[in-house]
ZATORKE-28781 format. One record per residue: residue in one letter; x, y, z of N, C-alpha, C in turn. Coordinates in steps of 0.02 Angstrom, whole numbers, padded with zeros to 5 digits, always signed. Layout:
ZATORKE-28781
AXYZXYZXYZ;...
END
This chain:
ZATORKE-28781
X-01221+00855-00453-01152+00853-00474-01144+00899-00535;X-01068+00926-00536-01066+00965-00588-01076+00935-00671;X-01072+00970-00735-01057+00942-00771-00979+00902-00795;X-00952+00959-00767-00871+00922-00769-00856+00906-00702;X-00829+00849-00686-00798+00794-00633-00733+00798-00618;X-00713+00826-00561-00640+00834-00567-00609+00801-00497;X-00563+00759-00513-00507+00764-00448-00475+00809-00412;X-00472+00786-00337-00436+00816-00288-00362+00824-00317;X-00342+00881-00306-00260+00892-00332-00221+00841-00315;X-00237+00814-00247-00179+00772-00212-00180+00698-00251;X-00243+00704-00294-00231+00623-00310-00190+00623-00381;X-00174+00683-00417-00120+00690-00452-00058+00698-00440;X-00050+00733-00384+00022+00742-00346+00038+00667-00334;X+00018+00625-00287+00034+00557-00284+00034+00497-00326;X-00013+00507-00390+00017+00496-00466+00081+00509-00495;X+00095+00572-00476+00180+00589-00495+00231+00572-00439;X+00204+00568-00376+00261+00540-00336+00258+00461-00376;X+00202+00423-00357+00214+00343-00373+00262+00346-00440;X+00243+00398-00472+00303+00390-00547+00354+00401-00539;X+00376+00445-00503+00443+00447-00475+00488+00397-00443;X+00450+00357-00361+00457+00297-00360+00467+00249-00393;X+00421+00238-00453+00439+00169-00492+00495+00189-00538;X+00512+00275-00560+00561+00253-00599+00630+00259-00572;X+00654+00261-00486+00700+00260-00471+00706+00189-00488;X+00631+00133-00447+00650+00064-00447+00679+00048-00491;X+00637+00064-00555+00686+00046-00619+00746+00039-00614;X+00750+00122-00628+00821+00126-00632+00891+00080-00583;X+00841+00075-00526+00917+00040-00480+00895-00012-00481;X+00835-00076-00497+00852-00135-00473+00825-00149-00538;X+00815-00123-00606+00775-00142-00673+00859-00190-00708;X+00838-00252-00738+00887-00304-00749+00896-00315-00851;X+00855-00246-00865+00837-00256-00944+00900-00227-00969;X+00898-00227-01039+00982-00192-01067+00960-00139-01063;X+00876-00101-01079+00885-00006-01072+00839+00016-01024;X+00853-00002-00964+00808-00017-00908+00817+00065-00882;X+00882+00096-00890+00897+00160-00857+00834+00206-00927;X+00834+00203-00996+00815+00227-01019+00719+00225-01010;X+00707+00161-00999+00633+00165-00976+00601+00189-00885;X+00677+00209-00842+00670+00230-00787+00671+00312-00818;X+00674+00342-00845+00679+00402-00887+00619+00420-00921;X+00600+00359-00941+00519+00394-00986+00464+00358-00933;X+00481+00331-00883+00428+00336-00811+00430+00393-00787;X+00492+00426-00769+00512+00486-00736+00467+00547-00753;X+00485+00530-00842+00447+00609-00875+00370+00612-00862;X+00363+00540-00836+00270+00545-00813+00238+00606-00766;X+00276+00604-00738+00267+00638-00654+00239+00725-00690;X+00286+00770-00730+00263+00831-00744+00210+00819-00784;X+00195+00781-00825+00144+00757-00885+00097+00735-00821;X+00082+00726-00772+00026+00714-00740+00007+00774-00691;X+00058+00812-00677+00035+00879-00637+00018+00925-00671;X+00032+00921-00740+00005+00962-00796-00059+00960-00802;X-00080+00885-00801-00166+00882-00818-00192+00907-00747;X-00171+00880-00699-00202+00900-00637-00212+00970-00644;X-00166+01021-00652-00170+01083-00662-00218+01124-00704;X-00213+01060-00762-00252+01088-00814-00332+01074-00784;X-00344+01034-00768-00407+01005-00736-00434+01055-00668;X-00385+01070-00626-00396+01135-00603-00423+01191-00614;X-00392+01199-00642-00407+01275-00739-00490+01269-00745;X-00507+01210-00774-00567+01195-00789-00634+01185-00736;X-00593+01168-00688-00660+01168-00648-00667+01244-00601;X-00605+01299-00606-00604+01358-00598-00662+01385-00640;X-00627+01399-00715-00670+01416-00775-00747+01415-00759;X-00772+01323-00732-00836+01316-00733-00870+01347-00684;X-00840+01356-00618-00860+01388-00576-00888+01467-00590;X-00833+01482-00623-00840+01560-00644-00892+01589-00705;X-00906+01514-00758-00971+01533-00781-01042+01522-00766;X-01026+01488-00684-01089+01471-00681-01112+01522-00629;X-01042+01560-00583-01057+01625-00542-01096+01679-00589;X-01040+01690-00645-01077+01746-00721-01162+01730-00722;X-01166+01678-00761-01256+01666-00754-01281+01674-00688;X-01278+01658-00644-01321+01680-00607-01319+01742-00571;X-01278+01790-00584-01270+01862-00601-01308+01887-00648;X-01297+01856-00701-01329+01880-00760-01436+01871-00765;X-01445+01821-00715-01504+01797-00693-01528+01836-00651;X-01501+01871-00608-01530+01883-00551-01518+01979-00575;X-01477+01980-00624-01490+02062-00644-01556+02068-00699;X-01561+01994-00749-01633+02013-00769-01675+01999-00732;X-01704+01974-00675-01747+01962-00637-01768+02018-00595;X-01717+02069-00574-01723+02135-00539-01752+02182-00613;X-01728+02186-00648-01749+02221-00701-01839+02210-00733;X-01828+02153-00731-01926+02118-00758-01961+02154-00670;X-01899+02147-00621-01967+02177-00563-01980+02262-00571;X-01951+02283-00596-01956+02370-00582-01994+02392-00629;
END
């Protein structure tokens, strides 16, 4: 396994749907006095979680790409120590 551990995209996408979901529920069947206002800061969940997903993406890109570099970088000193 790598050093960094990352989720499948889709299990962030459906993190932001379920947030979406719960904050319509809110909003239409929530019985509190600022029930519309906490269906609003559920809502704002949804980009705040495709963000990390994205960002978490990023990173396990990144890692990929320094671990392609080293072993580039390995296999050009290894041809070099042979000649």
């Amino acid at each position: 396994m790598n050093s960094t551990t990352t989720m499948k995209p889709t299990v962030y996408f459906i993190g932001a749907g379920i947030s979406i979901l719960l904050s319509i529920y809110i909003f239409i069947f929530g019985s509190g006095a600022n029930h519309q206002i906490m269906a609003v800061f559920v809502g704002m969940w949804a980009p705040t979680i495709i963000g990390i997903g994205i960002f978490n993406t990023l990173l396990g890109i990144l890692d990929e790409m320094c671990c392609a570099h080293k072993r580039i970088e390995d296999r050009q000193t290894k041809q070099g120590e042979d000649q």
